[in-house]
C-alpha positions, -999 to +999 in steps of 0.1 A: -643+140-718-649+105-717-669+084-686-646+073-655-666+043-655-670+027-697-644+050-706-661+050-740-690+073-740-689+111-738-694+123-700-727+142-695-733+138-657-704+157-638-702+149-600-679+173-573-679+161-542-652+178-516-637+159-484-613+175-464-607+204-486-597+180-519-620+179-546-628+146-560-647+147-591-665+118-613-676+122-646-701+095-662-723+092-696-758+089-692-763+053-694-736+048-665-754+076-641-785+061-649-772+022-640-753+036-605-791+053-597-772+092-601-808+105-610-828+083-587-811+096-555-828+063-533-810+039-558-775+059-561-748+037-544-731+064-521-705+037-511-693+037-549-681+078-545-670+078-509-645+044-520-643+050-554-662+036-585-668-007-583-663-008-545-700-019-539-696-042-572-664-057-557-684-059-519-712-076-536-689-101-558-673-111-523-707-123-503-740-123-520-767-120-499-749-120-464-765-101-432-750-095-403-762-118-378-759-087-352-780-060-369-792-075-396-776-052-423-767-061-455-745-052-486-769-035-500-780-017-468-741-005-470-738+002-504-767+025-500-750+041-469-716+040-471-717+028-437-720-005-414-745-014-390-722-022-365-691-031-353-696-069-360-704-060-397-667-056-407-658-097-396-685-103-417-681-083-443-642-087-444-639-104-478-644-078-497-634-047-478-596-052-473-594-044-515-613-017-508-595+000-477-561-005-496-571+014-521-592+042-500-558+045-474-520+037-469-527+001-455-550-016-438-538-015-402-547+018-382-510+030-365-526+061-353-507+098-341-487+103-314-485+140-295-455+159-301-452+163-265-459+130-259-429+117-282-406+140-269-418+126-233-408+092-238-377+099-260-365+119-228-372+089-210-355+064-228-320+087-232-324+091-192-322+050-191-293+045-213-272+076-196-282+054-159-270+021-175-238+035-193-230+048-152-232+015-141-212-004-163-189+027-155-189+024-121-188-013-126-156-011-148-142+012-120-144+041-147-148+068-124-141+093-150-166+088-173-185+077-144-186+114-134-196+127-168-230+106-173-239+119-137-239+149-144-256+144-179-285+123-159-283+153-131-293+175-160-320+156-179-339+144-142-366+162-139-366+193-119-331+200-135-339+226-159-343+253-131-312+243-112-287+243-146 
């Protein structure tokens, strides 16, 4: 099995690490594990296995030598980490983390979740609106018929319907 990182020499260093129930593994040769600090747990570059091998390089190759004018911390205070300082570190960090959260995620914008019952909430809602404006372009277009159907429809979805139906 060859290293994840030369992709030449033979892998002797075998890392598991599991994150939400999926196992990620790397596999490195000895001069690799040695250069990312694998033995020497004070140098090993934590960012490079929680965002995948290079991240830190690519961070580094962005901004050499930045700090955070907030907290003070740096890239190598992150790559050491995996984390920021604070919230002011990511504008000035930005550069080189957008390659690096496209790669850990789907995108780079957070859309978030919405509750089921939630959803369901305002889909309600918005069918409610449409049944109350087809009525009055019904009643407007002296459609009495129809008129009568979509009250009854709206009479049905209002709330406090479902124990009368």
């Amino acid at each position: 099995m060859n290293c994840d990182v030369c992709k030449q020499k033979t892998a002797t260093v075998f890392l598991t690490q599991i994150v939400d129930g999926k196992m990620q593994k790397v596999n490195l040769c000895e001069s690799c594990s040695k250069e990312k600090g694998v033995t020497d747990p004070k140098g090993f570059a934590l960012a490079d296995l929680l965002l995948g091998l290079g991240a830190s390089e690519e961070m580094e190759r962005s901004g050499t030598g930045q700090k955070c004018p907030m907290c003070g911390f740096s890239q190598a205070d992150f790559k050491k980490t995996g984390r920021f300082g604070c919230s002011n570190c990511y504008e000035v960090f930005a550069d080189g983390l957008e390659a690096m959260l496209k790669g850990m995620h789907k995108g780079t914008t957070h859309t978030g979740k919405v509750p089921q019952r939630l959803l369901k909430a305002r889909q309600h809602a918005e069918e409610l609106k449409r049944l109350q404006r087809e009525l009055r372009k019904a009643v407007d277009d002296e459609k009495y018929e129809a008129a009568a159907e979509l009250r009854d429809k709206i009479k049905h979805l209002e709330p406090g319907a479902a124990g009368k139906a």
